[in-house]
N, C-alpha and C positions, 0 to 999 in steps of 0.2 A: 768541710768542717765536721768533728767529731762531737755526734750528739755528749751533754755534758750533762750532770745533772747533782745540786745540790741535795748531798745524802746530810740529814742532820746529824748521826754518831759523829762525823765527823766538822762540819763546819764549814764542807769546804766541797768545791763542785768538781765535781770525777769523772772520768770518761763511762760513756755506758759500755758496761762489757756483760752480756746477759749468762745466766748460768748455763744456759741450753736452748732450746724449744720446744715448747713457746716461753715466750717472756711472761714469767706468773708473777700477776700483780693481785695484791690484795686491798681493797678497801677496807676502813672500816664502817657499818653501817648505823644506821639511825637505831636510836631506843625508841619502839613507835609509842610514847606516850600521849603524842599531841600531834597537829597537824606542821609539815616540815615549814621551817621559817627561812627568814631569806640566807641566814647565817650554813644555815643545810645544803642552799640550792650555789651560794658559792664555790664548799668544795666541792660538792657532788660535778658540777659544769667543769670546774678547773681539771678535774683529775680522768671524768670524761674527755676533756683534752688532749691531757697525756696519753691516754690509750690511744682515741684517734693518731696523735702524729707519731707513735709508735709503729701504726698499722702503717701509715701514709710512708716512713718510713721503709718497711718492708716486713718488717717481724708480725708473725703470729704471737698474738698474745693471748694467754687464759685469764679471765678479769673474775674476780671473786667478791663478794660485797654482800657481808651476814646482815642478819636482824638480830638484836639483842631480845627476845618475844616476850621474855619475860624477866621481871627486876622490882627492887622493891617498890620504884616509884609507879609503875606499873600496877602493881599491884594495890599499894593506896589510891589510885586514881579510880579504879575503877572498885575497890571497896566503898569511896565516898559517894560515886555513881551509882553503887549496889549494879555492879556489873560482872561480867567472866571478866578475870585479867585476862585469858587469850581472846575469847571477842576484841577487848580495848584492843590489844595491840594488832590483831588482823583488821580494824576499822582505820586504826592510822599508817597500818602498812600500805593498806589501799590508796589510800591519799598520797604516798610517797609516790608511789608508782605514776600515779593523774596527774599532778604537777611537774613530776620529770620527763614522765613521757610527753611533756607538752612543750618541755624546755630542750626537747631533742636529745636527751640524754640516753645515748645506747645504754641498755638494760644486760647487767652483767652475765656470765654464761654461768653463774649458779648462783644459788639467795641461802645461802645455809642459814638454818636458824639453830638458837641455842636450846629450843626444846627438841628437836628432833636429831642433836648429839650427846645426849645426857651420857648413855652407855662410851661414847668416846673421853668425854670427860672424868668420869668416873676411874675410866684405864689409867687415865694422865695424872690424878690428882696420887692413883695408888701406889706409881711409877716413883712419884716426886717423893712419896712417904718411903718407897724402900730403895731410893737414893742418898737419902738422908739430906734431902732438901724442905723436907714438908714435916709436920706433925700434929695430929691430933689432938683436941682442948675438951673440952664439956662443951664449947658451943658452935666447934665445927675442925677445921682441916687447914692451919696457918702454913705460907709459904715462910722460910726460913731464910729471910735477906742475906743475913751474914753469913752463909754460906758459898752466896754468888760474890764474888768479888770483884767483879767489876761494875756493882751493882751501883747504878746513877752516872753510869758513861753516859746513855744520849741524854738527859738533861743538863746533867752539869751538876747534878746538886752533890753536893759533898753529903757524910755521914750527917753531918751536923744540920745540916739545909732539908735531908731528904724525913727525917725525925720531926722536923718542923712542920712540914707541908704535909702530911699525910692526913688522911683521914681517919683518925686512929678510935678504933671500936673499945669501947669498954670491954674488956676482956683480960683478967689479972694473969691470968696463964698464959700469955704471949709472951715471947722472949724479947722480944726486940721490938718496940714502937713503929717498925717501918710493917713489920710481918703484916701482910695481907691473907685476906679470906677466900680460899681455892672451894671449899664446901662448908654451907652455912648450914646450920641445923635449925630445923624451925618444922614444927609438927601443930602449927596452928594455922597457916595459909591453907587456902583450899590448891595450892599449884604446890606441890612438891613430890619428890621422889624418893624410895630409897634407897640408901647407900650403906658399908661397911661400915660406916662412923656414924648411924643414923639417918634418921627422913631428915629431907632438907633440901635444896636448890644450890648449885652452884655460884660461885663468886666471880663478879666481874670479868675479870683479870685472863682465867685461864679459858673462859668459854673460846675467844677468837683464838690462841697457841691452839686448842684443838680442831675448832674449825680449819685453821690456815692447815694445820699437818694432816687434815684427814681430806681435805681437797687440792691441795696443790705440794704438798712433801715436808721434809722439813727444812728444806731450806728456799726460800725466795727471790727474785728480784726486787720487787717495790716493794711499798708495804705503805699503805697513804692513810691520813684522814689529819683533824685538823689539830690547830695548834694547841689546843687545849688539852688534845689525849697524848701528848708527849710524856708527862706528868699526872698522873702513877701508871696511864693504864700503859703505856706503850713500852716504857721502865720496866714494868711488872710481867710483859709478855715476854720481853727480850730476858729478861730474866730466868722466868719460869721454862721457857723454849729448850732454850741452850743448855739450862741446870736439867734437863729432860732427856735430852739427845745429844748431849756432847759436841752435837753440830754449830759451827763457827765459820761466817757468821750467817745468824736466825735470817737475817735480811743484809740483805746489798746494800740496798738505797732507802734509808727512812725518809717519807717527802711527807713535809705538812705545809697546810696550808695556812694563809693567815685568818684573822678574826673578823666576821662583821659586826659592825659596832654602833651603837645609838645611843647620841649624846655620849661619845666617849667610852662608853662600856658595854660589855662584850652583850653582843644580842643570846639570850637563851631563854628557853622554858623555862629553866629553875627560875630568872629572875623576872619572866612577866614582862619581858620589856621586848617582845618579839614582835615582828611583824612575819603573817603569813605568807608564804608563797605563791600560796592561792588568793589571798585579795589582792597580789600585786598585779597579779594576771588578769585581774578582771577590766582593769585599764591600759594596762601597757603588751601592747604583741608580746611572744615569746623571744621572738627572734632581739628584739630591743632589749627585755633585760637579760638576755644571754649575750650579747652585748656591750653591756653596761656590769657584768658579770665580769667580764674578762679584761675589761678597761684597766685593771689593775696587777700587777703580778701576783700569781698565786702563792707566794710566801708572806705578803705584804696585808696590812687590816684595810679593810674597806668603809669608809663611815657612812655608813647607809641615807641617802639623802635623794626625795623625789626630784626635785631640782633639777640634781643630776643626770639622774636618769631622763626628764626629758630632754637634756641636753643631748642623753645620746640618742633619745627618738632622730632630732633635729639630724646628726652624722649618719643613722640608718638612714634617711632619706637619701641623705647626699650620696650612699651607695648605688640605692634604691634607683636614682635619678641616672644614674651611671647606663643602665640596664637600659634606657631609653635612647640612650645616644647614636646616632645611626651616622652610617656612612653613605658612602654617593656611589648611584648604580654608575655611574656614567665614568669612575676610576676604575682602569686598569690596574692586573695585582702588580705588573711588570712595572709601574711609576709611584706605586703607593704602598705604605704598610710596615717599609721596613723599622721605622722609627718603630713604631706602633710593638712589632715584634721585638725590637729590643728593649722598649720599657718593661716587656712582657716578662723577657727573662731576667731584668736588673730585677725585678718586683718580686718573681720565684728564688732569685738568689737571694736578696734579703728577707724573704720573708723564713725559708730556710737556716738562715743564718740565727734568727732570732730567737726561731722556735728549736732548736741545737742548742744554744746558752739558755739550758736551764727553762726551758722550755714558757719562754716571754713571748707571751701571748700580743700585752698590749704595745710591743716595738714591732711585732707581724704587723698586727690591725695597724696600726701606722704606715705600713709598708705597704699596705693595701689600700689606704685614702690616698696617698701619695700616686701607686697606680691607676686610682680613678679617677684622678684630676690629669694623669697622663692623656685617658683616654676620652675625655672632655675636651680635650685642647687639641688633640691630633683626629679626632674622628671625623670634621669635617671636610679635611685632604684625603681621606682611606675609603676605601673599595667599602662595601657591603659585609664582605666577606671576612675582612679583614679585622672592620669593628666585631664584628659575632666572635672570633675566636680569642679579641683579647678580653673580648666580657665574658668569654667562654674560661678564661684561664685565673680572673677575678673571681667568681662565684664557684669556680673549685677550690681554689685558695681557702676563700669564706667556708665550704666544707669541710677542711680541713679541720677549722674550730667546731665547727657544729651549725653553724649560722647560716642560714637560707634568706633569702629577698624574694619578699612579697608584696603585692600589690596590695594596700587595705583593699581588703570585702572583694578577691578580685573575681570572688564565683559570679558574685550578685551584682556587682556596680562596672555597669555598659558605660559611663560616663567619661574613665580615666584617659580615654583617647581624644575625647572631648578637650576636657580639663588640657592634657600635655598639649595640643595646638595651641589653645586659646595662652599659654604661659612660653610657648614659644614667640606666640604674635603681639605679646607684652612686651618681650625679650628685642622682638624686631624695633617695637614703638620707640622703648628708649632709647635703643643703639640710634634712633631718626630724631631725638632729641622730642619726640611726640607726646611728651609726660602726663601732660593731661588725659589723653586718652589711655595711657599705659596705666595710668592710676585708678581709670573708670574699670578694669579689668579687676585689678587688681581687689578693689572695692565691692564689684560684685559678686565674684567669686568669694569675697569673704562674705558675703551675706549668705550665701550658701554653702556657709561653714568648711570652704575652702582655704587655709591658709596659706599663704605667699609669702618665702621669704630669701633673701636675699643674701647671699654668703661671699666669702672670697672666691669659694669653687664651684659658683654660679648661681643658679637661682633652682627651688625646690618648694617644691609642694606638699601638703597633709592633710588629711580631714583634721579639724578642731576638734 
């Protein structure tokens, strides 16, 4: 099957066909104003995906993922702090990095940041003015919409729609209410630079088109981040790019992802309604809400819900439990296994299959309980050897996405070999109808905040 993958300009899922090598993917990255929330660590996991099964795949890819360093919220934040706006944002870049690296998330092969491309920006915004795409105000450097004419393809929004939605600056000398800000002028921040059209900092919009053309060309394969930045900023790069370089098209495949949401509405910093990434972690493994991360398709919203997520504790186990399952020294490979090997390859073929359309995470992970429950049920007829290599072929799978299987505490806690007997010799009591005693197990171990519990695809264990 032909990897596919839903480009948003167009609506509709395409074969991948990359411009060269390596396959240049662009993220778009955090505004470090605060520390990243669960809404961050969605797409950040999701789109770390896509790179993985691009590699898994076979392609080389160049994975690119700026920092916005400096911006106005930025800068209020840490005015009200009475702080450096570049301290603020290198204190939550840092935090980006400890929460993802913790969530397994490969760290991109370059971090461009927007202060340390001013001189490239500057080139682009001059380019744009003697294109006759841009033009100079008294309070900075407007992109000139009406002169892109296909301006509001990947959203959708007509003239009339996109006039609506903007965030339109006081500014009587703009021509056209959609016209965005490429350089602001502003000579009272203590962060600004200068430019032809005065001191001032650059506009949203054009920092990533120069970041993207001055690390990976001008023209791309992916180009990711979430659903939110399709509208203006993603509008406003495809825009600014192409009215730049004549190059068509800016990007292959635009891929957003969907929104995390509480109580219904979009989780974000501007609205205070966030939950950290890092208090999540303080209770739940990594590997569980990377997991519970990916439970979902990446285009689709996620309602953020602890619940759930222990729900998917409860299925990591059942993976977890998988890795325990042992075969019989006393089978031969010549009598045993083959079943075992063809679940192995039904599981790679589907799992393949799923991560190809559009790169569906949560029909793999399916594809993957389905082959742990294969290997539950056949490992007690299969050799030693036999079991190792289809749990060898499950937990590469699981690599795939990003997802490891670990033992809680398994540096420090001697006891889990303990524990798996004593839950196999519960397992024995009941199949002997010995309930009372399989319950006395069951009872003690939960006093020592072992819990037992009991599924369709057999029985598993957790610390409480």
């Amino acid at each position: 099957m032909t990897l596919a993958i839903t480009n948003t300009l167009t609506g509709k899922k395409e074969p991948f066909k990359p411009l060269g090598d390596p396959v240049t993917m662009y993220v778009c990255g955090m505004t470090p104003k605060d520390r990243p929330h669960l809404g961050h660590a969605f797409m950040f996991v999701h789109m770390d995906v896509i790179r993985r099964y691009l590699e898994y795949r076979g392609y080389a890819v160049r994975h690119i993922q700026n920092f916005t360093d400096i911006d106005d919220k930025i800068i209020d934040r840490a005015r009200a702090a009475d702080r450096d706006p570049l301290d603020w944002s290198r204190e939550y870049t840092e935090a980006y990095f400890e929460v993802m690296d913790r969530l397994n998330v490969r760290r991109a092969h370059e971090y461009p940041l927007v202060t340390a491309n001013i001189s490239g920006i500057l080139q682009d915004v001059q380019e744009l003015i003697d294109g006759g795409h841009a033009y100079p105000t008294s309070t900075g450097v407007y992109f000139d919409a009406a002169t892109f004419e296909d301006y509001g393809a990947l959203s959708g929004r007509t003239v009339e729609d996109g006039a609506a939605g903007v965030r339109i600056a006081v500014d009587d000398e703009k021509r056209d209410p959609r016209d965005w800000a490429l350089w602001k002028l502003d000579d009272q921040s203590s962060v600004t630079w200068d430019s032809p059209w005065g001191r001032g900092r650059p506009g949203w919009h054009i920092e990533c088109s120069t970041m993207i053309r001055r690390t990976l060309g001008e023209q791309i394969d992916i180009h990711g981040g979430g659903a939110d930045l399709m509208f203006p900023h993603h509008e406003n790069e495809l825009a600014q790019s192409e009215a730049a370089t004549g190059c068509q098209p800016f990007v292959s495949y635009w891929v957003h992802t969907g929104l995390v949401l509480t109580d219904g509405e979009k989780m974000a910093h501007s609205l205070g309604n966030f939950t950290t990434t890092a208090d999540v972690l303080t209770d739940v493994p990594p590997d569980v809400l990377r997991l519970y991360l990916l439970g979902v398709h990446y285009r689709s919203p996620l309602q953020f819900s602890m619940d759930a997520i222990e729900q998917t504790r409860t299925g990591y186990q059942r993976l977890l439990a998988v890795t325990r399952a042992q075969g019989r020294a006393d089978v031969s490979r010549e009598t045993s296994g083959a079943e075992l090997d063809r679940e192995a390859a039904t599981a790679r073929r589907a799992f393949e299959a799923a991560m190809d359309d559009d790169f569906n995470a949560p029909r793999a992970i399916g594809a993957l309980f389905d082959f742990g429950r294969a290997i539950n049920r056949l490992a007690p007829g299969c050799s030693a050897a036999d079991v190792e290599r289809a749990q060898g072929t499950l937990t590469s799978l699981l690599g795939v996405l990003g997802i490891e299987l670990h033992e809680p505490d398994a540096a420090s806690d001697d006891a889990t070999p303990f524990i798996d007997l004593l839950v196999q010799l519960r397992q024995q009591l009941r199949e002997a109808r010995q309930w009372e005693l399989a319950d006395r197990i069951r009872d003690d171990l939960g006093a020592l905040d072992v819990v037992i519990e009991d599924t369709p695809d057999g029985t598993v264990w957790r610390r409480g």
